[in-house]
Legacy VTK file of the C-alpha trace (Angstrom):
# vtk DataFile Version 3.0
C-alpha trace
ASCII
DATASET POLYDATA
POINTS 159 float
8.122 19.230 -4.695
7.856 16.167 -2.373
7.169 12.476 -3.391
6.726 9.301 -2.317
10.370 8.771 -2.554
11.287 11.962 0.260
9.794 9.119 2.843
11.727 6.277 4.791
9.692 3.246 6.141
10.329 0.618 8.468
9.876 -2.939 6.250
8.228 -5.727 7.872
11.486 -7.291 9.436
11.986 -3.407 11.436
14.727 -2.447 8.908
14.638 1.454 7.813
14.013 1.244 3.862
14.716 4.802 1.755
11.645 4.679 -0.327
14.059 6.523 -2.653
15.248 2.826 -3.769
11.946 2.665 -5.301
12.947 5.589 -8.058
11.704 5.146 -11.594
9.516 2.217 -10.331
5.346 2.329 -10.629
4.256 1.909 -7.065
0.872 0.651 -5.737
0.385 1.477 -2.084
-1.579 -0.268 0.216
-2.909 -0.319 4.095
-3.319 -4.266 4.617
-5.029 -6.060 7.463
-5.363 -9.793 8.153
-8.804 -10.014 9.381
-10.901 -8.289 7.414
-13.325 -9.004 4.120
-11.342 -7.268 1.908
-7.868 -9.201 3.002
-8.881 -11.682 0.030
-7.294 -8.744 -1.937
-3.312 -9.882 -0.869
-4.257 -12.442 -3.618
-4.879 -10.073 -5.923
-2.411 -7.845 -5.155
0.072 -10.899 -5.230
-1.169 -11.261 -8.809
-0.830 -7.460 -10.198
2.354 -7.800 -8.314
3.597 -10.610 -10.354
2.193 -9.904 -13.642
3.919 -6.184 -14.014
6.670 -6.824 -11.320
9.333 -7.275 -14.793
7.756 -4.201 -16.196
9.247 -2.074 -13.196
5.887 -1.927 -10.723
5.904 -2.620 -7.402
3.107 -3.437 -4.529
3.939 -1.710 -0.835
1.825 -3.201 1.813
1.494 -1.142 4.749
-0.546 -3.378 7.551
-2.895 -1.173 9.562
-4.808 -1.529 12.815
-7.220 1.445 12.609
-10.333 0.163 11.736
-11.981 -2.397 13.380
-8.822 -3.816 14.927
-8.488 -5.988 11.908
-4.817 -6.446 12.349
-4.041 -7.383 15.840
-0.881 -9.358 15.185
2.643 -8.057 15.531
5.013 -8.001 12.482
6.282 -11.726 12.396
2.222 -13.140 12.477
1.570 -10.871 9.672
4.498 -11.599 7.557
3.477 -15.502 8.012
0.251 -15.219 7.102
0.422 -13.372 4.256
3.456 -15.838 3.187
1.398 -19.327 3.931
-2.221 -17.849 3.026
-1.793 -15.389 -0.139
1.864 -16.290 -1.192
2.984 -12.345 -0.905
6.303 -11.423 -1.618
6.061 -7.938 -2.254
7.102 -5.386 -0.006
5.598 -5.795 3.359
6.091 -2.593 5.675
5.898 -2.321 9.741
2.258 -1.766 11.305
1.578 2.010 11.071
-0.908 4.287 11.623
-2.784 6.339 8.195
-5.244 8.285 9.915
-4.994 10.854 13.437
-2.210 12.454 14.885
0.385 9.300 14.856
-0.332 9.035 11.127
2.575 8.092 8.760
3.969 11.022 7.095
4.069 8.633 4.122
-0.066 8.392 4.711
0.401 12.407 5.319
1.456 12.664 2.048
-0.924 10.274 0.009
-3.858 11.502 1.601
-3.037 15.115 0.560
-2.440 14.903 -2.641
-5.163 12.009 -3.606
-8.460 12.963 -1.593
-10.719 10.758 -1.810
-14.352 11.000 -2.187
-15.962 14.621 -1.846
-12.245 15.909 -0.586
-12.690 14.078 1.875
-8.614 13.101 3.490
-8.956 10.271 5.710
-8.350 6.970 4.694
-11.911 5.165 4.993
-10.744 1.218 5.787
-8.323 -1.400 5.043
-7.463 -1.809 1.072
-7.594 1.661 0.167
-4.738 1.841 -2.212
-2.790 4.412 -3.958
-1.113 4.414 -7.308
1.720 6.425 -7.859
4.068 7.147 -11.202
7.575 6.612 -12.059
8.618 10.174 -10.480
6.743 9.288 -7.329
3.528 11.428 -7.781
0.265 10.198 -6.364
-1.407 9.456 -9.546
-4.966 8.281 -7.937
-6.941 6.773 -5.217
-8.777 3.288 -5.094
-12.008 2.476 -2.307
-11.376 -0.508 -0.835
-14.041 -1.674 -2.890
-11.788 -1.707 -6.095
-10.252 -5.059 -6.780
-6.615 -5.155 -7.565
-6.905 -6.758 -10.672
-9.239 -3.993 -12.108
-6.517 -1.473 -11.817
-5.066 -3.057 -14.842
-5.861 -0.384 -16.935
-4.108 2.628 -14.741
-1.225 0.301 -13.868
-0.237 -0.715 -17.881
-0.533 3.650 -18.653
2.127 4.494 -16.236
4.728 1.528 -17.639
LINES 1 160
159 0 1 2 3 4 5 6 7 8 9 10 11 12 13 14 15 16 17 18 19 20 21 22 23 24 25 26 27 28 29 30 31 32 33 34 35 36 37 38 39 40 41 42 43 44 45 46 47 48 49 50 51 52 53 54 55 56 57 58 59 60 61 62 63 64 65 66 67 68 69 70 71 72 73 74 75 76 77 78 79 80 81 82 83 84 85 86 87 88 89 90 91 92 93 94 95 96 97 98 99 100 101 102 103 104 105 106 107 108 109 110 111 112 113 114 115 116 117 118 119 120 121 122 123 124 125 126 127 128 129 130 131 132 133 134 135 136 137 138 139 140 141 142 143 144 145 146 147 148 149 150 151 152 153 154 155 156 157 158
């Protein structure tokens, strides 16, 4: 059976990372963007991040520039603002795509086996996010409506 940990990603810096290293860890994954009115979230992500971080959880960021060109900066303006603006030092990943033909197969993968509402597969906007276990199964889907810090609840039952 596949999992999140079959998938390699480039990080932000254009190095290859083996998700693999993340084995045994709680993951929440992420699609980020810079400019839009959810990007308040990398706070709150930043937050989650730190609070369970010790506990074996981990936040993936995967900036995206599918809807509403809300990420038009290349991999070094992204990195820096999330640095100076939200303090993020979780995992930031390369610019991909989630939805269409040039999709991550990482975003392949989520989106198959967390639909979100009415089956639907395609990631709606920026801030969807995806929580996944400690054997790398895609335990659920979050809008981009959901605050990170309201995920408490799922995080603390898979550590």
């Amino acid at each position: 059976m596949t999992t999140v940990f079959d998938f390699t990603a480039q990080d932000i810096a254009g190095k290859d990372v083996d998700l693999s290293q993340y084995r045994g860890k709680v993951l929440l994954i992420v699609n980020t963007a810079s400019k839009c009115g959810f990007t308040p979230q990398y706070k709150g992500l930043q937050a989650v991040f730190e609070k369970y971080r010790e506990r074996g959880f981990e936040v993936l960021g995967f900036p995206c520039n599918q809807f509403g060109h809300q990420e038009p900066g290349d991999e070094a303006q992204i990195s820096e603002f999330c640095e100076l603006n939200f303090g993020v030092d979780f995992p930031l990943f390369g610019k991909i795509d989630v939805n269409g033909d040039d999709a991550h197969p990482l975003y392949r993968h989520l989106k198959d086996e967390a639909p979100g509402l009415l089956g639907s597969k395609a990631v709606k906007w920026n801030f969807t996010k995806f929580l996944v276990n400690r054997d790398g199964q895609v335990v659920k889907r979050y809008a981009p409506t959901d605050k990170p810090e309201a995920l408490a609840k799922d995080i603390e039952k898979l550590l």
